[in-house]
PDB file of N, CA, C and O in Angstrom:
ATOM      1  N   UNK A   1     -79.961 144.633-108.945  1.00  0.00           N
ATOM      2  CA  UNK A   1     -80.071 145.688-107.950  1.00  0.00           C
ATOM      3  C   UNK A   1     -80.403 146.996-108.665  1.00  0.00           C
ATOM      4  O   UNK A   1     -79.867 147.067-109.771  1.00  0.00           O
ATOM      5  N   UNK A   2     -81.050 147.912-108.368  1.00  0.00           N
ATOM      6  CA  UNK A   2     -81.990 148.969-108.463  1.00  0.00           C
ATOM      7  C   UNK A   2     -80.300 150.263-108.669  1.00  0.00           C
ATOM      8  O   UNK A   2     -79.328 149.914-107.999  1.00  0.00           O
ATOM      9  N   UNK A   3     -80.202 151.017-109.171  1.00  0.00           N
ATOM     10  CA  UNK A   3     -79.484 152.494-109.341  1.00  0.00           C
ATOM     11  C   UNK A   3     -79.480 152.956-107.331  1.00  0.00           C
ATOM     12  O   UNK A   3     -78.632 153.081-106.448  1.00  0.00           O
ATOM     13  N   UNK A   4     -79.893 152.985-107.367  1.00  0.00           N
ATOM     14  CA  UNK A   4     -80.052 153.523-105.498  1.00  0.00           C
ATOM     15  C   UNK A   4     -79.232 152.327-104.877  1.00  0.00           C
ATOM     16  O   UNK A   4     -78.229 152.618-104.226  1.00  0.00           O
ATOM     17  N   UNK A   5     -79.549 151.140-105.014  1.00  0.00           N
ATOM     18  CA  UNK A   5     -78.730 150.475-104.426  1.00  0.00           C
ATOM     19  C   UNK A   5     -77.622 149.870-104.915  1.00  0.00           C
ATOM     20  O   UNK A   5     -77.170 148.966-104.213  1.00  0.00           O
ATOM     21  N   UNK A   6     -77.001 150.148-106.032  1.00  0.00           N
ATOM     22  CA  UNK A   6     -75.709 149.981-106.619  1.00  0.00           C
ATOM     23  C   UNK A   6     -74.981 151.220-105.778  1.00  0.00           C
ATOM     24  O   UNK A   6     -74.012 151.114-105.026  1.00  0.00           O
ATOM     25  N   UNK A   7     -75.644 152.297-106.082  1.00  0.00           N
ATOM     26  CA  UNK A   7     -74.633 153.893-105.478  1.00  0.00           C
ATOM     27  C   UNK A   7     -74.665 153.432-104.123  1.00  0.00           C
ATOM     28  O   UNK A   7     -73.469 153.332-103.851  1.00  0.00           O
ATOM     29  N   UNK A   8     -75.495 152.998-102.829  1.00  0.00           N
ATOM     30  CA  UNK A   8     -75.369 152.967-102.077  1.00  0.00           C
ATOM     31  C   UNK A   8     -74.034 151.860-101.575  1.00  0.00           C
ATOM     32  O   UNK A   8     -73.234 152.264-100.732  1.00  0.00           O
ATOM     33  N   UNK A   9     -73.904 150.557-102.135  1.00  0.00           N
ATOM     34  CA  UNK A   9     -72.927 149.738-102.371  1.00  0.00           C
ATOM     35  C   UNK A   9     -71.591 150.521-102.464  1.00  0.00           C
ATOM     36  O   UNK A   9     -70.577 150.237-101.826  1.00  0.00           O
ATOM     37  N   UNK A  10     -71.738 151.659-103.443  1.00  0.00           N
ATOM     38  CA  UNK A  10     -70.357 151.499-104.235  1.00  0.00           C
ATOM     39  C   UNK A  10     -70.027 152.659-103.248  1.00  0.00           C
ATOM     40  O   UNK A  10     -68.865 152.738-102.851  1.00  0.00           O
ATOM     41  N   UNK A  11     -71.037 153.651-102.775  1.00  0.00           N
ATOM     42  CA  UNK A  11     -70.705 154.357-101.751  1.00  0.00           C
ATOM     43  C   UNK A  11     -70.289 154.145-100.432  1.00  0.00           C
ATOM     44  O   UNK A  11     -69.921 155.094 -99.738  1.00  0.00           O
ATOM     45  N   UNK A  12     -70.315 152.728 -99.921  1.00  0.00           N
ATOM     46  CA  UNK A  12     -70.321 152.036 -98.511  1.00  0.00           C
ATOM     47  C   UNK A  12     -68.897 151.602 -98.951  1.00  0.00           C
ATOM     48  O   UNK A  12     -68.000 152.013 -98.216  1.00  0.00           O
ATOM     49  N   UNK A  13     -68.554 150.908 -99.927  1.00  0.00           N
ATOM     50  CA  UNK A  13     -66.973 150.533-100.551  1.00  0.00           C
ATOM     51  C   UNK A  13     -66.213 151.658 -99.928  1.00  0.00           C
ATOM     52  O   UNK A  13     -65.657 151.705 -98.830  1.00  0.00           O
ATOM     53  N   UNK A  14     -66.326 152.665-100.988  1.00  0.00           N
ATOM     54  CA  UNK A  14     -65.520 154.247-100.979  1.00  0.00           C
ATOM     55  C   UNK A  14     -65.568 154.640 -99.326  1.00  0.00           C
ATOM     56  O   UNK A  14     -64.689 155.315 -98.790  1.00  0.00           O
ATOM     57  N   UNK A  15     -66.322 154.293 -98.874  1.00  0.00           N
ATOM     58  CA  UNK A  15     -66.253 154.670 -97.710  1.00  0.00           C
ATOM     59  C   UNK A  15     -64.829 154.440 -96.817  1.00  0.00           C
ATOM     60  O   UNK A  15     -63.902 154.938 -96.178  1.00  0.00           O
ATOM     61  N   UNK A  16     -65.537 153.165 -97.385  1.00  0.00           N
ATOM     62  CA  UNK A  16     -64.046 152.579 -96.304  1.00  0.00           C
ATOM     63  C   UNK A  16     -62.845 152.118 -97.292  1.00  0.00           C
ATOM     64  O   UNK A  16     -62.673 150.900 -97.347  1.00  0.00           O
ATOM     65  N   UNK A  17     -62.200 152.733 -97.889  1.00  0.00           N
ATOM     66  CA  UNK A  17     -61.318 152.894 -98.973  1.00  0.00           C
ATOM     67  C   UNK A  17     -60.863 154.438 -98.393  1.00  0.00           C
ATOM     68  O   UNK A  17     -59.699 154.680 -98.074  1.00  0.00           O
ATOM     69  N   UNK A  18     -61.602 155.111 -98.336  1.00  0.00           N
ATOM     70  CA  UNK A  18     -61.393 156.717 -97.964  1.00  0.00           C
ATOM     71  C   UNK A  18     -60.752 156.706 -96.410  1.00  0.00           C
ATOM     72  O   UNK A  18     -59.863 157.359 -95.863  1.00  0.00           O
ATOM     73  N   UNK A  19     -61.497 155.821 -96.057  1.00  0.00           N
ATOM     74  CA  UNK A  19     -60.892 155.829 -94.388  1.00  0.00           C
ATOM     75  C   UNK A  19     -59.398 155.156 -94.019  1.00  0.00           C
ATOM     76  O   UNK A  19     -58.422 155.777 -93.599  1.00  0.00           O
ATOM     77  N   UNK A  20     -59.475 153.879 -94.260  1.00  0.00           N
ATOM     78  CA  UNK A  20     -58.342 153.235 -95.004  1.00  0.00           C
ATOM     79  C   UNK A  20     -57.281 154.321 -95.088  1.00  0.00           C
ATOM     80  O   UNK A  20     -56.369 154.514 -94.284  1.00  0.00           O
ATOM     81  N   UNK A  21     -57.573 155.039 -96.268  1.00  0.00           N
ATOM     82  CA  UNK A  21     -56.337 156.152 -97.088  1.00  0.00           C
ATOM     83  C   UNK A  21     -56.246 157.440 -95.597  1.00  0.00           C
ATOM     84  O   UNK A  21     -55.342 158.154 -95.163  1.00  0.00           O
ATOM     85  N   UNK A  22     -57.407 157.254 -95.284  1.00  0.00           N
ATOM     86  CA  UNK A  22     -56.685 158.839 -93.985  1.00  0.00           C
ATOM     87  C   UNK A  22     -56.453 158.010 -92.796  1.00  0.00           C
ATOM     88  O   UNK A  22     -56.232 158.871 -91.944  1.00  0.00           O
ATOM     89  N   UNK A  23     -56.358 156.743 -92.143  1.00  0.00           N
ATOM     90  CA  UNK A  23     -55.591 155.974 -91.767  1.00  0.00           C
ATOM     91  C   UNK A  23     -53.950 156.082 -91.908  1.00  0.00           C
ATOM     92  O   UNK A  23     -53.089 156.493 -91.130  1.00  0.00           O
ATOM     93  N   UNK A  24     -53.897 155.572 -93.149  1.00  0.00           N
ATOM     94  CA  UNK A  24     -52.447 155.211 -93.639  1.00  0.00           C
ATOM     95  C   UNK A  24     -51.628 157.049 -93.404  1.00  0.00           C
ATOM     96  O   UNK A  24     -50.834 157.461 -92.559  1.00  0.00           O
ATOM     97  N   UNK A  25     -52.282 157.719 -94.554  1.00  0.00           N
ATOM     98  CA  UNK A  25     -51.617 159.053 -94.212  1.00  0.00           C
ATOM     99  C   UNK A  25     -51.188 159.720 -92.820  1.00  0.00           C
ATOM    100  O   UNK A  25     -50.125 160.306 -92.617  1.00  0.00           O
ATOM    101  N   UNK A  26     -52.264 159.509 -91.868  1.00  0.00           N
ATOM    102  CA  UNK A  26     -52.711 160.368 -90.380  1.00  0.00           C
ATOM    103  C   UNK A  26     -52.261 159.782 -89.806  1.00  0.00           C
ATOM    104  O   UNK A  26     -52.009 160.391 -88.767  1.00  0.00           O
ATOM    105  N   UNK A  27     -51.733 158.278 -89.755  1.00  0.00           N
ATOM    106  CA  UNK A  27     -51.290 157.286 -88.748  1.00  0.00           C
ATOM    107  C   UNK A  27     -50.095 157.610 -87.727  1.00  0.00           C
ATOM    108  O   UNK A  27     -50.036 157.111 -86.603  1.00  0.00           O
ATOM    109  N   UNK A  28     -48.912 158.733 -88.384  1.00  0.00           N
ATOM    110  CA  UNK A  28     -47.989 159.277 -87.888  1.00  0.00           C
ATOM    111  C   UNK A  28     -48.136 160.343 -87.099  1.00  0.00           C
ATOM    112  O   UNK A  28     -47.254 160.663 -86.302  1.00  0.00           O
ATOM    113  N   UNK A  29     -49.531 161.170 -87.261  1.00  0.00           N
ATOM    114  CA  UNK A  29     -49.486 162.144 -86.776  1.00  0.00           C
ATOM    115  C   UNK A  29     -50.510 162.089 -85.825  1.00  0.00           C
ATOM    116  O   UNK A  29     -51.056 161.004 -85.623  1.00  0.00           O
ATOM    117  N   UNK A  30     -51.085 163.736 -84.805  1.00  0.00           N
ATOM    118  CA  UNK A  30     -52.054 163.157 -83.956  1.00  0.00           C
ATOM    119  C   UNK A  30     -53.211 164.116 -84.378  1.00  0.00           C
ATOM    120  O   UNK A  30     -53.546 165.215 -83.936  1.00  0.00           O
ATOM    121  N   UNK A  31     -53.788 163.211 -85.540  1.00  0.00           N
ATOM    122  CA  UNK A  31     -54.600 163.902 -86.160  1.00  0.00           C
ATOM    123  C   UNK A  31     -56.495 163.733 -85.701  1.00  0.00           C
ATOM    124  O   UNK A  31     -56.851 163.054 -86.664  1.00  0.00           O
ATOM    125  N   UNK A  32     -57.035 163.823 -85.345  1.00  0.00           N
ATOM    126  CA  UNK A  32     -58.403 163.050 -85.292  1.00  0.00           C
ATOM    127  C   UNK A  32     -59.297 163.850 -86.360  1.00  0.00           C
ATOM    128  O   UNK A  32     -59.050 165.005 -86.708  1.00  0.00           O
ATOM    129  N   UNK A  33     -60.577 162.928 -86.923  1.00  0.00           N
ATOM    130  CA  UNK A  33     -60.877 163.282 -87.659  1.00  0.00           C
ATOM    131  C   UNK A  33     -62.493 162.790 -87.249  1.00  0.00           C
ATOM    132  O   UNK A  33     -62.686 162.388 -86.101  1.00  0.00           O
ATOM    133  N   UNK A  34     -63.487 162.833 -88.104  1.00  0.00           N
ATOM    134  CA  UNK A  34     -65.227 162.576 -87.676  1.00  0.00           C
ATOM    135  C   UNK A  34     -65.216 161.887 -88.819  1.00  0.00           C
ATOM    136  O   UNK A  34     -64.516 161.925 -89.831  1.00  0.00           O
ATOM    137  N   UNK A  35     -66.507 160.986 -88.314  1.00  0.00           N
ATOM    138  CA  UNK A  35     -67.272 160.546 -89.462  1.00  0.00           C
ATOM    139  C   UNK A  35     -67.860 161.282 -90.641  1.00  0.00           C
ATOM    140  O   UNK A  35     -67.973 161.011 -91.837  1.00  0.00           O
ATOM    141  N   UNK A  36     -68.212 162.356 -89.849  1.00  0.00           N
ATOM    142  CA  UNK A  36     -68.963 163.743 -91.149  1.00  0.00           C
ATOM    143  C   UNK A  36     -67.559 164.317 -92.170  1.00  0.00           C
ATOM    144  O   UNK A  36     -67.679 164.881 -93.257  1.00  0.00           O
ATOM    145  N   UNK A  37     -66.147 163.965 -91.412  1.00  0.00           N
ATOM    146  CA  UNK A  37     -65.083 164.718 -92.523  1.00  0.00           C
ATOM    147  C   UNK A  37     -65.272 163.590 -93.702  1.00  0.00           C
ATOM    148  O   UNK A  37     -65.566 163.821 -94.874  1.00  0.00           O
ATOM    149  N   UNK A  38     -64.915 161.708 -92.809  1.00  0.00           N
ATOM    150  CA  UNK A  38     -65.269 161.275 -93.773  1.00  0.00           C
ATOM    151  C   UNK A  38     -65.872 161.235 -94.540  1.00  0.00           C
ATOM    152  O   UNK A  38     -65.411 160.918 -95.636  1.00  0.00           O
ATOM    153  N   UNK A  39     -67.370 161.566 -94.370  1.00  0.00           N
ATOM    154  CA  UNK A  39     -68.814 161.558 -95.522  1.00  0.00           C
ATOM    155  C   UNK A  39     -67.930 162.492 -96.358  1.00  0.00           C
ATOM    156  O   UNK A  39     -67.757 162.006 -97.475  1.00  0.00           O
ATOM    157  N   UNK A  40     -67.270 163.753 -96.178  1.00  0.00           N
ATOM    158  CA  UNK A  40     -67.393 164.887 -96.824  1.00  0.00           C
ATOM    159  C   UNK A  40     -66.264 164.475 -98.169  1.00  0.00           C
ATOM    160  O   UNK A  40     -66.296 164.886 -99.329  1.00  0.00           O
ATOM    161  N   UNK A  41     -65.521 163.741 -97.667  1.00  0.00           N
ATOM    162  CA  UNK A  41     -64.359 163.579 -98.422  1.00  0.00           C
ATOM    163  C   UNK A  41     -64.828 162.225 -99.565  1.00  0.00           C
ATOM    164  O   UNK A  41     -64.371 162.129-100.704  1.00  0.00           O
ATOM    165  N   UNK A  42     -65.755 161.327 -98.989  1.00  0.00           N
ATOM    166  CA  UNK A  42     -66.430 160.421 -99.598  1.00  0.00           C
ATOM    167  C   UNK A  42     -67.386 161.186-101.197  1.00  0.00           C
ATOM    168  O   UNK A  42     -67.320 160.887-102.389  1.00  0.00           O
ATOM    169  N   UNK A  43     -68.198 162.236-100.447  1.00  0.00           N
ATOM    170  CA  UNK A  43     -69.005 162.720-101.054  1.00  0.00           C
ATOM    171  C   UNK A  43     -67.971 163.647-102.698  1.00  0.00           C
ATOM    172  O   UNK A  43     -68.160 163.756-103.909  1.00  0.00           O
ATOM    173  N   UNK A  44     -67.063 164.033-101.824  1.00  0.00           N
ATOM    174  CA  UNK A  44     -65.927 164.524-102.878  1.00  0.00           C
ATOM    175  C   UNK A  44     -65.634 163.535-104.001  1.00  0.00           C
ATOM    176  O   UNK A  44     -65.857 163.585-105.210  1.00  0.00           O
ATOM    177  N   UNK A  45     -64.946 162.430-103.056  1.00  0.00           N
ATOM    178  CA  UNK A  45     -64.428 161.519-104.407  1.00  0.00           C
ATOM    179  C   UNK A  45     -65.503 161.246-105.025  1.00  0.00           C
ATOM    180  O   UNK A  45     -65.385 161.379-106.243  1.00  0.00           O
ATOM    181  N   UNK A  46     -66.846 160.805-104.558  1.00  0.00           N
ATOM    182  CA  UNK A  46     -67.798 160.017-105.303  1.00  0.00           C
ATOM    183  C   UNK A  46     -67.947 160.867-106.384  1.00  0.00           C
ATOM    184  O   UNK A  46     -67.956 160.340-107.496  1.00  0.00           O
ATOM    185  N   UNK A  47     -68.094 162.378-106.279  1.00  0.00           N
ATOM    186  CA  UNK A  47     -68.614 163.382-107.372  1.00  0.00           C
ATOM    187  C   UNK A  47     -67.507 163.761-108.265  1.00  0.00           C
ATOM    188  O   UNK A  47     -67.777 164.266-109.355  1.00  0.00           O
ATOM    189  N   UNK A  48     -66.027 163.526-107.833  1.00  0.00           N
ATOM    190  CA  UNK A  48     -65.399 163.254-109.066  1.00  0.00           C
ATOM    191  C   UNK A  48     -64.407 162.048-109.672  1.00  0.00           C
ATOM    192  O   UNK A  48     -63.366 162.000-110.326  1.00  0.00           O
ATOM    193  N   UNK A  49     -65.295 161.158-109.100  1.00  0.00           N
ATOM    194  CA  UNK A  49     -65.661 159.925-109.989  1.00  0.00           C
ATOM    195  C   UNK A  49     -66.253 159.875-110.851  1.00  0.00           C
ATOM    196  O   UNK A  49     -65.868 159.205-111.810  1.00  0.00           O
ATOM    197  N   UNK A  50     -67.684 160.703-110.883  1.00  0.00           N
ATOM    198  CA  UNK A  50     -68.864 160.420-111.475  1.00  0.00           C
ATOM    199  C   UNK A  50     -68.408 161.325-112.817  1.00  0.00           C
ATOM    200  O   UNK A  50     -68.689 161.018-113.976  1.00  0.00           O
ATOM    201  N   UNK A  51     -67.649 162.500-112.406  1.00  0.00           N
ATOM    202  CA  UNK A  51     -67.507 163.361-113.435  1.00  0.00           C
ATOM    203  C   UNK A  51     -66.150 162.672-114.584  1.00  0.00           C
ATOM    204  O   UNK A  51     -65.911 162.999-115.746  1.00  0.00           O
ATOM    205  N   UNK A  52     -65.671 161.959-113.980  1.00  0.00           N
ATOM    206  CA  UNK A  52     -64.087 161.223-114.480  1.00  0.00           C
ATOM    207  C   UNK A  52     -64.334 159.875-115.486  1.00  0.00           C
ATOM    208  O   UNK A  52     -63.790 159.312-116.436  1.00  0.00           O
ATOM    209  N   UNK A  53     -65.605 159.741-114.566  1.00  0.00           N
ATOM    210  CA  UNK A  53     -66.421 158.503-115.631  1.00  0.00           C
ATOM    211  C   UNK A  53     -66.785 159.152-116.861  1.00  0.00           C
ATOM    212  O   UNK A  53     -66.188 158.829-117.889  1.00  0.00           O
ATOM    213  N   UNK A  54     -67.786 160.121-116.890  1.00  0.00           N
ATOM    214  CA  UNK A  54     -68.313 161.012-117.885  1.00  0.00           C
ATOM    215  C   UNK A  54     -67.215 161.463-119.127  1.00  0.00           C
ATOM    216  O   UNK A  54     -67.350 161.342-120.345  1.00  0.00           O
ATOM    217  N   UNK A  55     -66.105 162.017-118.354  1.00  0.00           N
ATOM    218  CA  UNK A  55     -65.224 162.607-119.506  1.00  0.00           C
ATOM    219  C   UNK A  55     -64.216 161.300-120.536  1.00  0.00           C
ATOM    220  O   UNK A  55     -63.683 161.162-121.637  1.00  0.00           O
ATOM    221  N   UNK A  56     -64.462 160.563-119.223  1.00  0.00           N
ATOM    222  CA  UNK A  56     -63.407 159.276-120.117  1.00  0.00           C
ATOM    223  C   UNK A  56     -64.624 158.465-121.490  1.00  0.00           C
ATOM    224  O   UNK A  56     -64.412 158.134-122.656  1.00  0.00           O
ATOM    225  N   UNK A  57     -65.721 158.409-120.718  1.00  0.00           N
ATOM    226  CA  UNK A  57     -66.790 158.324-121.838  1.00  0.00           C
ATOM    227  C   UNK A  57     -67.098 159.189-122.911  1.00  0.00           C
ATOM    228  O   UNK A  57     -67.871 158.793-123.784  1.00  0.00           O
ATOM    229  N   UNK A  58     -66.554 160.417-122.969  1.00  0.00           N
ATOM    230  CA  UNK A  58     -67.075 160.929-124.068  1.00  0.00           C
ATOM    231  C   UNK A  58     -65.586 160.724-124.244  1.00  0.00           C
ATOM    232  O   UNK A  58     -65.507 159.521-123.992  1.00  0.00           O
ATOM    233  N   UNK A  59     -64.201 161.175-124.549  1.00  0.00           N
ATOM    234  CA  UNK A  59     -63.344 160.716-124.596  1.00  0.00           C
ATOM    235  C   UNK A  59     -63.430 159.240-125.852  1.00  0.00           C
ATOM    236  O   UNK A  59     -63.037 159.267-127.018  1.00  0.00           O
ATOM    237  N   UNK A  60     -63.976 158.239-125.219  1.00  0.00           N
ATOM    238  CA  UNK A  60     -63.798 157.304-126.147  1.00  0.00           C
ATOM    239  C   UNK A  60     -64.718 157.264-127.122  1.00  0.00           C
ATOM    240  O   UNK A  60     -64.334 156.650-128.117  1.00  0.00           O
ATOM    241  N   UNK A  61     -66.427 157.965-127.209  1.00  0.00           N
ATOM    242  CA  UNK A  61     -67.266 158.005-127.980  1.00  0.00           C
ATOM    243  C   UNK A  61     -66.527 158.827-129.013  1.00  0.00           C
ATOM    244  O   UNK A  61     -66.654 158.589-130.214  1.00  0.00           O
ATOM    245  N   UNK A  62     -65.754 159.798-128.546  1.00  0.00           N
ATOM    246  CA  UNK A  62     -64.970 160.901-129.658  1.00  0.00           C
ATOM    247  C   UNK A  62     -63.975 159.955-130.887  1.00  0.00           C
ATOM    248  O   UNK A  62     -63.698 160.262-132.047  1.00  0.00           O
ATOM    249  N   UNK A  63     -63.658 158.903-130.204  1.00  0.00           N
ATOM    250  CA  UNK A  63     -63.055 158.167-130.859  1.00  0.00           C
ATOM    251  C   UNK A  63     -63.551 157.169-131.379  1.00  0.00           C
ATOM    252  O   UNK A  63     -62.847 156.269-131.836  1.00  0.00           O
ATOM    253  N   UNK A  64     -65.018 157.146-131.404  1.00  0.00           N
ATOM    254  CA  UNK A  64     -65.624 156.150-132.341  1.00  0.00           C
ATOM    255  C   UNK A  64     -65.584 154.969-131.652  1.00  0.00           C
ATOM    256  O   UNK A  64     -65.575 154.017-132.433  1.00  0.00           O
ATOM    257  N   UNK A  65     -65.544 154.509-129.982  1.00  0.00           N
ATOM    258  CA  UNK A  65     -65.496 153.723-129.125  1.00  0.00           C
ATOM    259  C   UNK A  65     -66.850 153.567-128.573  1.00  0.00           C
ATOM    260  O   UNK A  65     -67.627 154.499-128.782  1.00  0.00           O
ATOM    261  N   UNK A  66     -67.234 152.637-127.962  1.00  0.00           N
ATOM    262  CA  UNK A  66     -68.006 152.246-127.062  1.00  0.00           C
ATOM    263  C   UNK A  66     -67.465 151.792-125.375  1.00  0.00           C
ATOM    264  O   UNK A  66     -68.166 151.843-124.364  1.00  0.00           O
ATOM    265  N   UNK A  67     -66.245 151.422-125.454  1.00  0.00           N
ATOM    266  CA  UNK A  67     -65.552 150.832-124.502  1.00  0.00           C
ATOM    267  C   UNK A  67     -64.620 152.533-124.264  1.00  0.00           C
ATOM    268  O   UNK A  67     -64.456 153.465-125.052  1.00  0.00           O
ATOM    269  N   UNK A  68     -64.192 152.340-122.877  1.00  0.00           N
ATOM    270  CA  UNK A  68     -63.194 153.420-122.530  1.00  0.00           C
ATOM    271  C   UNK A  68     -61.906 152.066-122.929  1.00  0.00           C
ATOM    272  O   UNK A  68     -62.031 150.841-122.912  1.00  0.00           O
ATOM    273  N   UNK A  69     -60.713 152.942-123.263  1.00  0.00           N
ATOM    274  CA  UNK A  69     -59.118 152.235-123.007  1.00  0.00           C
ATOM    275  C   UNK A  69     -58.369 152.723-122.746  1.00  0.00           C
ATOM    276  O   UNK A  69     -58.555 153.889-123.092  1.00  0.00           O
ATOM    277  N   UNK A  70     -57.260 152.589-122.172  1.00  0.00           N
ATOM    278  CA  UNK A  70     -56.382 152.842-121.436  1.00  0.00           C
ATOM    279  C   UNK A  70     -55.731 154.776-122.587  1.00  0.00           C
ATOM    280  O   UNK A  70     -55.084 155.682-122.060  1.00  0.00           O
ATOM    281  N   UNK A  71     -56.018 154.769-123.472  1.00  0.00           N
ATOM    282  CA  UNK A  71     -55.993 156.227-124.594  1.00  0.00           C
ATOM    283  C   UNK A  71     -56.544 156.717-123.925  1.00  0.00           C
ATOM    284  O   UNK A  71     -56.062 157.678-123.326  1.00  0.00           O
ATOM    285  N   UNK A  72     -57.763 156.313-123.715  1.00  0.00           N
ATOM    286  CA  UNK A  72     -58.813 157.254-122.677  1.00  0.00           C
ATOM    287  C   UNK A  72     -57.817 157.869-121.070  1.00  0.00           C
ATOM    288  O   UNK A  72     -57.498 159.007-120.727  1.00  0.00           O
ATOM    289  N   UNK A  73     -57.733 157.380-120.833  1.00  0.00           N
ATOM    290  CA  UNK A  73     -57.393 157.699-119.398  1.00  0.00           C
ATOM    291  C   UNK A  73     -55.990 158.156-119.309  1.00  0.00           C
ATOM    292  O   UNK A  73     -55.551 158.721-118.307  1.00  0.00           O
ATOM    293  N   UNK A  74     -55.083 157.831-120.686  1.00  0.00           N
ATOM    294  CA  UNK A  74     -54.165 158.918-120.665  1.00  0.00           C
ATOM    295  C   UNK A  74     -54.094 160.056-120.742  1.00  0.00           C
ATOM    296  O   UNK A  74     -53.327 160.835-120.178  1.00  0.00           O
ATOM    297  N   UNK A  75     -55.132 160.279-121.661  1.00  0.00           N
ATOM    298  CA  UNK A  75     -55.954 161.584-122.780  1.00  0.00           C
ATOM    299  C   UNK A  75     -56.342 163.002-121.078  1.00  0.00           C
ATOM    300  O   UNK A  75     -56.111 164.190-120.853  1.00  0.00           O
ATOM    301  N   UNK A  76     -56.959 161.920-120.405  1.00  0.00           N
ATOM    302  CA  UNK A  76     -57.810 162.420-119.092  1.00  0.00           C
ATOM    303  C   UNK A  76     -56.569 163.025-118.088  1.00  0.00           C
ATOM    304  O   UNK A  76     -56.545 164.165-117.622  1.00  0.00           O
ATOM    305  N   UNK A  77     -55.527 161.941-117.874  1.00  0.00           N
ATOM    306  CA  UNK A  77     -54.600 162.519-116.896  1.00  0.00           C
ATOM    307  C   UNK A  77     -53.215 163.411-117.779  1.00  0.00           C
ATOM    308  O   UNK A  77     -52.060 163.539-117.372  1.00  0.00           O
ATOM    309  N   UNK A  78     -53.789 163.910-119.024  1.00  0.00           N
ATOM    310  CA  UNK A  78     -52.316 164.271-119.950  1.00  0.00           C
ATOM    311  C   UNK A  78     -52.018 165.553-118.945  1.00  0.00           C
ATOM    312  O   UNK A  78     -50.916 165.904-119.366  1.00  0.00           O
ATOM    313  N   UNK A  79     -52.330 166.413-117.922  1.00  0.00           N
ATOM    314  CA  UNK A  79     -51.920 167.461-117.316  1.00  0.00           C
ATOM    315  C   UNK A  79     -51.031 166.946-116.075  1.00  0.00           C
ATOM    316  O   UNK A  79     -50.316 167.560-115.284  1.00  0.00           O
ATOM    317  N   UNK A  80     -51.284 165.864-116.183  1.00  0.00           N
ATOM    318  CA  UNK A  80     -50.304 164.926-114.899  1.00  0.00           C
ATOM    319  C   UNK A  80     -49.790 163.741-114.937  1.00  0.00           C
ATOM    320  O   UNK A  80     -50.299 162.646-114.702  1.00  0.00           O
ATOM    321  N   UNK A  81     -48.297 164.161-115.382  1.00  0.00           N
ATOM    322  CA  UNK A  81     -47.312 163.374-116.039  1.00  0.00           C
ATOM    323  C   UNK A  81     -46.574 162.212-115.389  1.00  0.00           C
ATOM    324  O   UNK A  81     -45.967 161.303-115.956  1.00  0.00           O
ATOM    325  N   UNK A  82     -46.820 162.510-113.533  1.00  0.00           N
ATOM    326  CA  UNK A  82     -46.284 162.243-112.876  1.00  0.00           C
ATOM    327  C   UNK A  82     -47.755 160.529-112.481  1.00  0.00           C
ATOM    328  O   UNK A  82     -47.021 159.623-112.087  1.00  0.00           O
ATOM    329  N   UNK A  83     -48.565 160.236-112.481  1.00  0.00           N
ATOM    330  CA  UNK A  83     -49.758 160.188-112.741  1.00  0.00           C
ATOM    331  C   UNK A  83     -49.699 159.142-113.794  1.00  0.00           C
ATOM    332  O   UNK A  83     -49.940 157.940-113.683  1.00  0.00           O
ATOM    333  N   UNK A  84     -49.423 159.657-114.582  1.00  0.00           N
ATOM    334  CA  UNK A  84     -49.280 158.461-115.675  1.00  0.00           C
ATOM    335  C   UNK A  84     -48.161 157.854-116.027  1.00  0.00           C
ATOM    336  O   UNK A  84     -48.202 157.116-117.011  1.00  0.00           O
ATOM    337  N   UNK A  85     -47.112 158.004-115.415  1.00  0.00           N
ATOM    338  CA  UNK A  85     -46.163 157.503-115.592  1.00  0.00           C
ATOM    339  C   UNK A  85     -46.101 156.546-114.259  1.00  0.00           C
ATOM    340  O   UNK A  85     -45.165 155.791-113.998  1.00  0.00           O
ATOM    341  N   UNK A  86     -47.000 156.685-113.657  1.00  0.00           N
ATOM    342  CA  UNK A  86     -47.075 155.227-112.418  1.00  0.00           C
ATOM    343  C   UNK A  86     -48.038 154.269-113.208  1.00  0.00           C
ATOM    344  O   UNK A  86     -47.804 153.084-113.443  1.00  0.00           O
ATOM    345  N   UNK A  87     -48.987 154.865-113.522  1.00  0.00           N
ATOM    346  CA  UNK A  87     -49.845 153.721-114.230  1.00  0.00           C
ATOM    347  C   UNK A  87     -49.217 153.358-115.307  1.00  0.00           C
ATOM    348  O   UNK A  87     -49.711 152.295-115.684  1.00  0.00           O
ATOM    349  N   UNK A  88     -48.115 153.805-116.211  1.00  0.00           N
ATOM    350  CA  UNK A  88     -47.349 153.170-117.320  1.00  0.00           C
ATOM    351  C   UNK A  88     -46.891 152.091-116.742  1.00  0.00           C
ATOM    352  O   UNK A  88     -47.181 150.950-117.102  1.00  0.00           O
ATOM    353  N   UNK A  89     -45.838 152.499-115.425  1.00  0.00           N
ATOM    354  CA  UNK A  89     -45.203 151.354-114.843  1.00  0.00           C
ATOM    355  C   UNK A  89     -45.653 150.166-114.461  1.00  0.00           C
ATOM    356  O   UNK A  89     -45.038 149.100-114.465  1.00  0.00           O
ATOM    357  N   UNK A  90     -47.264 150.482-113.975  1.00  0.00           N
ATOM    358  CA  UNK A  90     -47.467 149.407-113.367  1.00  0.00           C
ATOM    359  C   UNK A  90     -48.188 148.302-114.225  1.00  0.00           C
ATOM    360  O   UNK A  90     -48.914 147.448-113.717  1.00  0.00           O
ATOM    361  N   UNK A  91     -47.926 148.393-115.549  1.00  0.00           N
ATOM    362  CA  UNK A  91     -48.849 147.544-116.663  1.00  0.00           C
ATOM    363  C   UNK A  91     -47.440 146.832-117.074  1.00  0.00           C
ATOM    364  O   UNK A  91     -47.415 145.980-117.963  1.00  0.00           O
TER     365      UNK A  91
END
């Protein structure tokens, strides 16, 4: 599959992953929301994904890596302790 249609894939995923998550949150309350908040919030995560990918990649190139590892992504969330100490737990 072509770059356009991987993002479009991985963007149709997130989609409904994003919706899903303001589901679960909003479910208690009487919140309504649009398809365009979704795009907007989609468009959010997707762009810092893209940037989260980037830093964990240089991150591990700094370290003489080719692969990201789990250093990496501690390194990334070290300002949020709370954050990594769920992903400690859950390994």
């Amino acid at each position: 599959m072509n770059d356009d249609g991987d993002r479009a894939q991985l963007k149709a995923r997130l989609w409904v992953r994003v919706e899903e998550r303001l589901q679960q949150v909003l479910s208690s309350q009487d919140v309504q929301y649009t398809p365009k908040f979704i795009n907007s919030l989609l468009e959010l995560a997707y762009l810092q994904l893209g940037e989260m990918g980037s830093d964990l990649q240089a991150f591990s190139r700094h370290s003489g890596r080719e692969v990201v590892n789990e250093s990496d992504l501690m390194l990334y969330l070290r300002k949020q302790p709370d954050l990594q100490a769920k992903i400690k737990q859950k390994e």
